[in-house]
C-alpha positions as CSV (number, residue, x, y, z in Angstrom):
1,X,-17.1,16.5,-5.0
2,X,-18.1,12.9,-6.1
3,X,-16.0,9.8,-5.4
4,X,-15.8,7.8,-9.0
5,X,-14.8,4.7,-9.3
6,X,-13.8,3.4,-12.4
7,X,-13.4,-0.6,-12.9
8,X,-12.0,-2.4,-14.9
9,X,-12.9,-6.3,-14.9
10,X,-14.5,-9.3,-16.7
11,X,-17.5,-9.4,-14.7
12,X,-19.0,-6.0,-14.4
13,X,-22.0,-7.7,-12.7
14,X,-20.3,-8.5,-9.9
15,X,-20.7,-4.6,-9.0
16,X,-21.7,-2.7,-6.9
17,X,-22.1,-6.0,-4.9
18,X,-22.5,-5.5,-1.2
19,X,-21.8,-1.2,-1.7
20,X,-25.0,-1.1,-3.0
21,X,-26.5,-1.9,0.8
22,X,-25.9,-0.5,4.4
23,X,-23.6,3.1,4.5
24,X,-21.9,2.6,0.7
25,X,-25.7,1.7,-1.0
26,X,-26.9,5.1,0.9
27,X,-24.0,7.2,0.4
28,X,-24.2,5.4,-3.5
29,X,-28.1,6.7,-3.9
30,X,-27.1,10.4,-2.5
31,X,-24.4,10.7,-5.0
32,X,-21.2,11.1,-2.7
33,X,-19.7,8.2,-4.9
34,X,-20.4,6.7,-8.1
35,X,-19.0,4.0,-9.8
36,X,-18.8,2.7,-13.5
37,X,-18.2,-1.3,-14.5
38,X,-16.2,-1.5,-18.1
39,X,-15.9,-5.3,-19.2
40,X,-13.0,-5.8,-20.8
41,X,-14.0,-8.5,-23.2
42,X,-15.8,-5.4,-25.1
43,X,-12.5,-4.0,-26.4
44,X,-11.5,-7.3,-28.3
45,X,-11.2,-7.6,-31.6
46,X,-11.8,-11.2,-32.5
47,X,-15.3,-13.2,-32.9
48,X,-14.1,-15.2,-29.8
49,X,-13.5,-12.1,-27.6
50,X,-10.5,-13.3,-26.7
51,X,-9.0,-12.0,-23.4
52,X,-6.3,-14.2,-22.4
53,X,-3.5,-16.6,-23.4
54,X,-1.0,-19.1,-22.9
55,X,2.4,-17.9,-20.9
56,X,5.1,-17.1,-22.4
57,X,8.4,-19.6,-21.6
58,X,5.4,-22.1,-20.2
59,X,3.6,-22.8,-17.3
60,X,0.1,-23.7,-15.9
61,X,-3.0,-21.2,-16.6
62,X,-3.1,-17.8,-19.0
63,X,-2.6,-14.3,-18.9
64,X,-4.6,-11.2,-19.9
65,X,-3.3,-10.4,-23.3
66,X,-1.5,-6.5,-23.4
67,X,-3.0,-5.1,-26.0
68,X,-6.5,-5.9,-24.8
69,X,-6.0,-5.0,-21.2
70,X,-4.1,-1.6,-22.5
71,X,-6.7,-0.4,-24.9
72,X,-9.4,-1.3,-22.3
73,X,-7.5,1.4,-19.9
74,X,-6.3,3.7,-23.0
75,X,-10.4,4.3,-24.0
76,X,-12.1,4.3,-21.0
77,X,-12.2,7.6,-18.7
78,X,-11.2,7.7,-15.3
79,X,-9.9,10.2,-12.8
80,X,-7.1,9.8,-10.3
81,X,-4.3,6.7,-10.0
82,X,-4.5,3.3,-11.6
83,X,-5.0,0.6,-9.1
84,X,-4.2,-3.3,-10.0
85,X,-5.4,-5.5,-7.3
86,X,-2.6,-8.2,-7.0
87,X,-1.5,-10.7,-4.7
88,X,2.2,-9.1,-4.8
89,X,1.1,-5.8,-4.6
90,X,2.1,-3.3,-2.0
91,X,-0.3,-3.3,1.3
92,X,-3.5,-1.5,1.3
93,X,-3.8,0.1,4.7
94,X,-5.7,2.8,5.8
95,X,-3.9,5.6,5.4
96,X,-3.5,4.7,1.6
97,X,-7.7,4.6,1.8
98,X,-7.7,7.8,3.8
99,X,-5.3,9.1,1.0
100,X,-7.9,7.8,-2.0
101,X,-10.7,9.0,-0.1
102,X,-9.1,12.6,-0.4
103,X,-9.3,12.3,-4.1
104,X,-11.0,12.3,-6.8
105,X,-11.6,9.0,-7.4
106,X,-9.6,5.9,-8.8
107,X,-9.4,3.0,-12.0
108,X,-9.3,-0.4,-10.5
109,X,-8.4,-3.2,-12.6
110,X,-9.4,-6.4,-11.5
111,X,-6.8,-9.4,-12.9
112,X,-8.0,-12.7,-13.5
113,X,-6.4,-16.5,-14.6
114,X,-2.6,-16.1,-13.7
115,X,-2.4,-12.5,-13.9
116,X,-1.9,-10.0,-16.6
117,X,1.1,-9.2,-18.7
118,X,3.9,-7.1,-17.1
119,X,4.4,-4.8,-19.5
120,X,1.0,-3.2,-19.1
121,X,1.9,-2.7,-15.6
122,X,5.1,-0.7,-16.9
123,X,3.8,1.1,-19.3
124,X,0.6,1.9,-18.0
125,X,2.1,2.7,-14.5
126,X,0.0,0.5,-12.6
127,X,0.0,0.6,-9.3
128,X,-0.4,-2.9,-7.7
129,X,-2.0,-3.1,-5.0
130,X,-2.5,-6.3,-2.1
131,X,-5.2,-6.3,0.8
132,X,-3.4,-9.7,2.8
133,X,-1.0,-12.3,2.1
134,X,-3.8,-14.8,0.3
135,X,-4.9,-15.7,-3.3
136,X,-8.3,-14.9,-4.7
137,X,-9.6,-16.1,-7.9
138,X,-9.9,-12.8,-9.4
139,X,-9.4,-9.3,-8.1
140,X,-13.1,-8.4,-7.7
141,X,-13.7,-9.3,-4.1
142,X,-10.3,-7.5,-3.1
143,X,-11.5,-4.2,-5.1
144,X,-14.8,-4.6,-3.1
145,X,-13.1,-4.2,-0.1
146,X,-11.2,-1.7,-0.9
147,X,-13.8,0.3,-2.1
148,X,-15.6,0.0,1.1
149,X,-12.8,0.8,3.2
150,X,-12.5,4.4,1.2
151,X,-15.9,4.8,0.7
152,X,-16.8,4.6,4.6
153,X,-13.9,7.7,5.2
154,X,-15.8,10.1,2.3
155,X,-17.1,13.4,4.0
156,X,-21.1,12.9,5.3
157,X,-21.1,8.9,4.8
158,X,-21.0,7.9,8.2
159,X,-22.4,11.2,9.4
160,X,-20.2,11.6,12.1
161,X,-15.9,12.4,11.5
162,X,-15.2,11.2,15.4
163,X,-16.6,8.0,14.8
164,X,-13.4,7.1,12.7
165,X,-11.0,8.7,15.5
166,X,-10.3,5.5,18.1
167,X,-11.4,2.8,14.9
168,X,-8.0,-0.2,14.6
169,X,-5.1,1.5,12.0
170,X,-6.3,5.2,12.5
171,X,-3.3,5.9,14.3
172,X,-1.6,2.5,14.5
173,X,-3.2,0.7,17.8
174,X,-6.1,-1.4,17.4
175,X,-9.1,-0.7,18.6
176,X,-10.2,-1.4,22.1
177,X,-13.4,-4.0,23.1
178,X,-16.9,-2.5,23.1
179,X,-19.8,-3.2,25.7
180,X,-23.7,-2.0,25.4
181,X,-26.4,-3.1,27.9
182,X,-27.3,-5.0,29.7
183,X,-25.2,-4.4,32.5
184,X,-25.1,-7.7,33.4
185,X,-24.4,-10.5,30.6
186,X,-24.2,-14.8,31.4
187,X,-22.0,-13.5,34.0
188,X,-19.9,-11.2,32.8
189,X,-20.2,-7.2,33.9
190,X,-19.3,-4.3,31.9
191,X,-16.1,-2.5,33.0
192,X,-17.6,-0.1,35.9
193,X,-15.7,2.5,34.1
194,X,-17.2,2.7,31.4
195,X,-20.2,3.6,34.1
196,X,-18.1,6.3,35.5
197,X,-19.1,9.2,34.0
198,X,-15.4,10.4,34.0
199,X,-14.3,10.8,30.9
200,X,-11.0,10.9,31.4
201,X,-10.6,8.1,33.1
202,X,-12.8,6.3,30.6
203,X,-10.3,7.5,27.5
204,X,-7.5,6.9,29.5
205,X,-8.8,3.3,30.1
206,X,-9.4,3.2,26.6
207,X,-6.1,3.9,25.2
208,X,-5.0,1.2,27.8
209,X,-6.7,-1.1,25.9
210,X,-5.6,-0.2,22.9
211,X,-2.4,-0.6,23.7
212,X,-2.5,-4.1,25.6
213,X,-4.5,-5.6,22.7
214,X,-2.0,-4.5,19.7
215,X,1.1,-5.4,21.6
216,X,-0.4,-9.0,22.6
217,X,-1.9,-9.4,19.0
218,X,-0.2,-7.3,16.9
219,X,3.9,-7.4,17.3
220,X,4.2,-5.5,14.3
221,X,2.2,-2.6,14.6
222,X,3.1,-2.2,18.1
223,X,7.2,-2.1,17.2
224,X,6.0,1.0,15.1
225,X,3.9,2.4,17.3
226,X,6.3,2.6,20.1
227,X,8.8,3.7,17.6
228,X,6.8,6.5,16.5
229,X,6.4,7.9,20.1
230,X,9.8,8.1,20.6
């Protein structure tokens, strides 16, 4: 089964951007996802292509007009949920992208300007969708990212299923720090440990880690963590 993307957005050049390189341009090129660009300019009606306007009741900027934004996602095919990136949207975490990497694929619509007009999120049950407490100047760049979080988790990408197993947010710890040769480094010596050859020891050293690094730098996650162990 093929991953497809379907995307919604104002600047369909702006795609596949960085998935077209590394794992996602690879994975891209051997068909286990696929993506299609609409622009949503092409479903206007108007010599102008008018996509936006001013705010009702007032206020600074303009909002993508309903009846553009809906026929734009009423005409164009797409499998699986409708995804709006926005700033007040829910938190994309990775069980969500383990969830939409299970499927069949998703629409992404990426807002620009102020945002886009409420009712198209009602009646086109839009599901919006946030990747961190900032603002971007469109929702490209946040789609992007999102994209490559659940393209990296679809079967055969990154060739081996283990390497997702100790990775930060798998199962709610962080993940802990990595060493490679030399031995020696400005000073600074791997963990004998990790020299061992006991791999127990080694995995339980890990998880110690794990755990020191999420509840020194990550209050939140480690409150559920701990909570979820009982």
């Amino acid at each position: 089964m093929t991953f497809r993307a379907t995307i919604l957005t104002l600047f369909p050049d702006m795609f596949p951007g960085t998935l077209g390189h590394s794992l996602a341009g690879k994975a891209l090129a051997e068909g286990k996802w696929a993506y299609e660009a609409h622009d949503i300019r092409a479903h206007t009606t108007d010599r102008h292509r008018t996509v936006d306007d001013h705010p009702a009741g007032g206020g600074a900027g303009m909002v993508l007009k309903p009846d553009i934004l809906a026929r734009a996602i009423d005409t164009t095919p797409h499998k699986g949920p409708r995804l709006l990136m926005s700033p007040r949207g829910t938190s994309f975490t990775q069980s969500l992208a383990r969830e939409l990497a299970q499927g069949e694929g998703c629409m992404i619509i990426c807002g620009r300007f102020e945002g886009i007009d409420e009712r198209v999120i009602e009646n086109r049950q839009l599901q919006e969708v946030s990747i961190g407490d900032f603002i971007l100047s469109g929702g490209e760049p946040a789609a992007l990212t999102m994209l490559d979080s659940i393209i990296r988790l679809l079967p055969g990408v990154m060739g081996h299923d283990e390497s997702h197993a100790e990775e930060s947010f798998e199962d709610g710890l962080l993940e802990h720090p990595h060493y490679t040769k030399p031995r020696i480094w400005e000073g600074l010596e791997t963990p004998e440990i990790l020299s061992s050859g006991d791999h127990k020891a080694i995995a339980k050293w890990k998880l110690q880690k794990r755990e020191e690094l999420t509840k020194l730098r990550r209050p939140d996650l480690w409150e559920k963590y701990v909570k979820a162990k009982g």
